[in-house]
C-alpha positions as CSV (number, residue, x, y, z in Angstrom):
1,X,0.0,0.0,0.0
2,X,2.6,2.6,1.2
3,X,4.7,1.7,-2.1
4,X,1.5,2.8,-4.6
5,X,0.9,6.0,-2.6
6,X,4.5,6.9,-3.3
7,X,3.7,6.0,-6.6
8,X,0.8,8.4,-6.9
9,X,2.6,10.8,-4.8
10,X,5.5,11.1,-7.1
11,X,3.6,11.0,-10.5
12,X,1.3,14.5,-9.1
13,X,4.4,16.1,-8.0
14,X,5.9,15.5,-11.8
15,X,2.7,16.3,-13.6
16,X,2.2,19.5,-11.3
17,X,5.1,21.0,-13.9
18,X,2.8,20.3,-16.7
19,X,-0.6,21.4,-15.8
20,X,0.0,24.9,-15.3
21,X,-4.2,25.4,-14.7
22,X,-3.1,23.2,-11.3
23,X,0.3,25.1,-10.6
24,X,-0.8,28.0,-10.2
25,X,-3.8,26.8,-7.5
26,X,-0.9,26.4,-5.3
27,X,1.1,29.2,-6.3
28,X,-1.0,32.6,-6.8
29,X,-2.1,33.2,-2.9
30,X,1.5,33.1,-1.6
31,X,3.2,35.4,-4.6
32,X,-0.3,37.8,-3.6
33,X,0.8,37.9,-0.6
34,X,4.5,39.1,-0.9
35,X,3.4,41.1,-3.1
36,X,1.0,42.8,-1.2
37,X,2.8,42.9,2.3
38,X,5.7,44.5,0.7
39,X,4.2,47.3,-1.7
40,X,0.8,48.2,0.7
41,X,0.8,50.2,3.9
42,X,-2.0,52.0,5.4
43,X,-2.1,53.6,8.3
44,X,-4.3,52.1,10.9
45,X,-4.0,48.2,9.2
46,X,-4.0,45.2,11.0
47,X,-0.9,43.2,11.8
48,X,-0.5,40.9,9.7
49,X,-3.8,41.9,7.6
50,X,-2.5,40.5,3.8
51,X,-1.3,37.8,5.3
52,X,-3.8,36.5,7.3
53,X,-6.4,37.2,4.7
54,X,-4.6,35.0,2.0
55,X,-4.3,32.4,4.1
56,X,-7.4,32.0,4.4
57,X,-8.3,32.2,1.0
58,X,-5.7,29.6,0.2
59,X,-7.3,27.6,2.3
60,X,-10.5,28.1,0.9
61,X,-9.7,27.6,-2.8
62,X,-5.9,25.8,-3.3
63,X,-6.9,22.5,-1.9
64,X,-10.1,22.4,-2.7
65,X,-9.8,22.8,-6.6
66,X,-6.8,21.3,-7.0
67,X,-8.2,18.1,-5.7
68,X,-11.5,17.8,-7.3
69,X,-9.8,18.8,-11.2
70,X,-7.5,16.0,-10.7
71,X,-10.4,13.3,-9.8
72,X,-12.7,15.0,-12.0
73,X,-9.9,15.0,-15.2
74,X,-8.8,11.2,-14.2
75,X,-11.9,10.2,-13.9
76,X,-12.4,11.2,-17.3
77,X,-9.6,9.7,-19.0
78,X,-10.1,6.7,-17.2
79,X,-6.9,7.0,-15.7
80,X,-8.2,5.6,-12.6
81,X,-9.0,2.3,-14.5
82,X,-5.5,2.0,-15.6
83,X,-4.6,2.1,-12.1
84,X,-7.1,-0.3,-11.2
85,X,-5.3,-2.8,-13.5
86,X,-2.0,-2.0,-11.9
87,X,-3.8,-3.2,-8.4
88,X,-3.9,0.3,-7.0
89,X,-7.4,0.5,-5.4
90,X,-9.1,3.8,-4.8
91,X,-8.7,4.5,-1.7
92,X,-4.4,4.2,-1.9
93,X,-5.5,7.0,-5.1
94,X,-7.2,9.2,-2.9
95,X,-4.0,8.9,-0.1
96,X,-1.1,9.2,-2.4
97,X,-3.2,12.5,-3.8
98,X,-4.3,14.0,-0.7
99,X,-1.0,13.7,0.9
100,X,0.6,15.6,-2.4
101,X,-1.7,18.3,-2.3
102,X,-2.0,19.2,1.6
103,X,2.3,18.6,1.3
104,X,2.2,21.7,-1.6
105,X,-0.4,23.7,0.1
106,X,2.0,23.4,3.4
107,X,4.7,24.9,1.4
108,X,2.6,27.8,0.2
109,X,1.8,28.3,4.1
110,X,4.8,28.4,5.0
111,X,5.8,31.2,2.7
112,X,3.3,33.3,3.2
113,X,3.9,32.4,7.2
114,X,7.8,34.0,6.4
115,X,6.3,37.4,4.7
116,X,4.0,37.8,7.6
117,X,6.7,37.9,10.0
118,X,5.8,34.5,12.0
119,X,7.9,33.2,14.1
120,X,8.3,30.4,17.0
121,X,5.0,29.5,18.8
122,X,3.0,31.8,16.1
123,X,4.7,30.0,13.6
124,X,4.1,26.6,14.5
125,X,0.5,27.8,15.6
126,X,0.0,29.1,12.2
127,X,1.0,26.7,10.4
128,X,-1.8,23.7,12.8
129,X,-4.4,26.1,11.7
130,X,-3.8,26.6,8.3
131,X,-3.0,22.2,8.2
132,X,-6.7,21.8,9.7
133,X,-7.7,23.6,7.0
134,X,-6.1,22.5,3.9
135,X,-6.8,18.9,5.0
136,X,-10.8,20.2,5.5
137,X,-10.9,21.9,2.2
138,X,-8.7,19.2,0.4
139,X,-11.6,16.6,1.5
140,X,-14.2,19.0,0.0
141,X,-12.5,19.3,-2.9
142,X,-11.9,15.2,-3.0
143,X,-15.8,15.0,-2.4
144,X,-16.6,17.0,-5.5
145,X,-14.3,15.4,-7.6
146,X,-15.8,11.8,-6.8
147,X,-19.1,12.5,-7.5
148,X,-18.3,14.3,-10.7
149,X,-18.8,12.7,-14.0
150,X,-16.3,14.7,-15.9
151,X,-14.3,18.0,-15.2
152,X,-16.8,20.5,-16.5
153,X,-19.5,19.1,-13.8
154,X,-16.4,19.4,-11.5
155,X,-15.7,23.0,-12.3
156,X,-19.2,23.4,-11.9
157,X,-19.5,22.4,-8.3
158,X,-16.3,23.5,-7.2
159,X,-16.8,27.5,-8.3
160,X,-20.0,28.2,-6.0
161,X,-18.5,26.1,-2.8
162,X,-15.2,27.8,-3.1
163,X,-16.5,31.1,-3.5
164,X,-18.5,30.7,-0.4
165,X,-15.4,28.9,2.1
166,X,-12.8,31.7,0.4
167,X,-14.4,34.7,0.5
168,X,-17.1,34.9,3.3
169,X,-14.0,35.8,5.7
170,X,-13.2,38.2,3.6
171,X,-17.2,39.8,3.6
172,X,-17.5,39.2,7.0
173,X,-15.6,42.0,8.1
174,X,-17.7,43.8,6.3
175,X,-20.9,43.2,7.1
176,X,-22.5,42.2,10.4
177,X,-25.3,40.0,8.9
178,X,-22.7,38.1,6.4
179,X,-20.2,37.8,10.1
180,X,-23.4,35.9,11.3
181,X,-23.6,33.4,8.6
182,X,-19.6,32.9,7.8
183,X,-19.4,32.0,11.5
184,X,-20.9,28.5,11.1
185,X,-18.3,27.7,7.8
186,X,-14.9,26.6,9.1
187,X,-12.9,28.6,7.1
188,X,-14.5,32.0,9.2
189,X,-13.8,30.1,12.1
190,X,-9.9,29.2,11.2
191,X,-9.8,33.3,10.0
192,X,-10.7,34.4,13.5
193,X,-8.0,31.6,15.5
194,X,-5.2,33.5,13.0
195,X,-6.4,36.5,14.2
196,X,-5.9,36.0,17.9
197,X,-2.0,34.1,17.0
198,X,-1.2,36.2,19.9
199,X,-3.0,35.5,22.3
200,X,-5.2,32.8,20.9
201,X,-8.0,30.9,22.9
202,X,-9.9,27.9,21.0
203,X,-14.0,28.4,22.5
204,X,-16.5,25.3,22.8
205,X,-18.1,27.1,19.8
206,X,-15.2,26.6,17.4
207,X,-14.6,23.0,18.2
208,X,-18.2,22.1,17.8
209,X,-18.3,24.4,14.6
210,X,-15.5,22.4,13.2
211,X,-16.4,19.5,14.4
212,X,-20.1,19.5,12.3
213,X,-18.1,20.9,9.1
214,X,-15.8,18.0,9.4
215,X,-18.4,15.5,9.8
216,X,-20.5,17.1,7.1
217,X,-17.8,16.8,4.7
218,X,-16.6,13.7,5.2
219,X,-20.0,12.0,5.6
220,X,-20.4,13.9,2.2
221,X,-17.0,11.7,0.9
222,X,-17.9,8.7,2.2
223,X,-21.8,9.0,0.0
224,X,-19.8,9.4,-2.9
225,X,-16.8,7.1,-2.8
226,X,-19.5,4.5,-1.7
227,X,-21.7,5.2,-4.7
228,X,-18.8,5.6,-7.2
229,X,-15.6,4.1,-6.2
230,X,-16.3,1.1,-4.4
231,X,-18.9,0.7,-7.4
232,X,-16.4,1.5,-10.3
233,X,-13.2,1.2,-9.2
């Protein structure tokens, strides 16, 4: 098993060169960020403000599309039955492509961790929350990807829920009756826990927030693999 996740593993990590539409999923939020840390200063703005924002966008949309347009384009060129034939099952798939995606995503973190000047505890801190949440998104994205029949349907499904888990931070500072909504989404709630790196303090309400996203989502994957992997594949 651990050899055909390495397998997977490495063949992402070579095609990730090629497919310049996936590249740049992992690349655009962190070159924003330097970008926008360095050239914009305004007086009275946040610590941190660029930073923490694009996190949390990265969170919202990296893992999440990059995951689903690989299932969804495999899926299509019955890549996945090639494999099948080479005796890696489905589930060693999913592994070997969620551990390559949340590994790249991770990197991106940690760059845009460095240009928000994190360091020691907040950097280690950082870098939990923003690993809860590319691991959360990644198994959205992984969700949408299974139950799509081709990558259009894919790109279909993956625009409105990224939208929502990317940018509802984002309006929530905004606007009082968006801050009441976002709050129940996980990606609002890992917004606010960079917010408070300093003197962070996790409330019931967060855990049990998280807790009913991650159990929606993944109860969401299992439907799906259930109904098309195990079925298929």
């Amino acid at each position: 098993m651990i050899n055909h996740i390495w397998a997977i593993l490495w063949k992402q990590l070579k095609d990730t060169l090629k497919n310049k539409a996936i590249l740049i999923q992992f690349l655009m939020f962190p070159c924003m960020t330097v970008i926008m840390e360095n050239t914009i200063s305004i007086d009275g703005m946040p610590e941190h403000f660029f930073a923490n924002l694009f996190a949390i966008m990265y969170v919202g949309m990296a893992p999440l599309t990059a995951m689903s347009a690989i299932i969804a384009e495999e899926k299509e060129k019955n890549t996945l039955r090639v494999l099948h034939m080479c005796n890696v099952n489905a589930l060693e798939y999913l592994l070997g492509n969620a551990i390559y995606i949340v590994f790249l995503c991770m990197m991106g973190s940690l760059v845009i961790a460095f240009v928000g000047g994190y360091t020691g505890k907040g950097l280690l801190t950082f870098m939990l929350i923003m690993f809860v949440g590319h691991t959360i998104s990644m198994l959205a994205g992984a969700t949408i990807g299974v139950f799509s029949k081709n990558q259009m349907m894919a790109t279909s499904l993956t625009v409105p829920v990224m939208m929502i888990f990317s940018f509802l931070p984002m309006l929530s500072m905004f606007n009082n009756s968006i801050k009441k909504i976002a709050k129940f989404f996980y990606s609002e709630q890992l917004y606010l826990l960079i917010n408070e790196l300093n003197a962070i303090e996790i409330r019931m309400e967060t855990i049990a927030i998280l807790g009913v996203n991650v159990c929606v989502i993944l109860s969401c994957f299992i439907i799906a693999y259930q109904k098309v992997f195990i079925k298929q594949y």
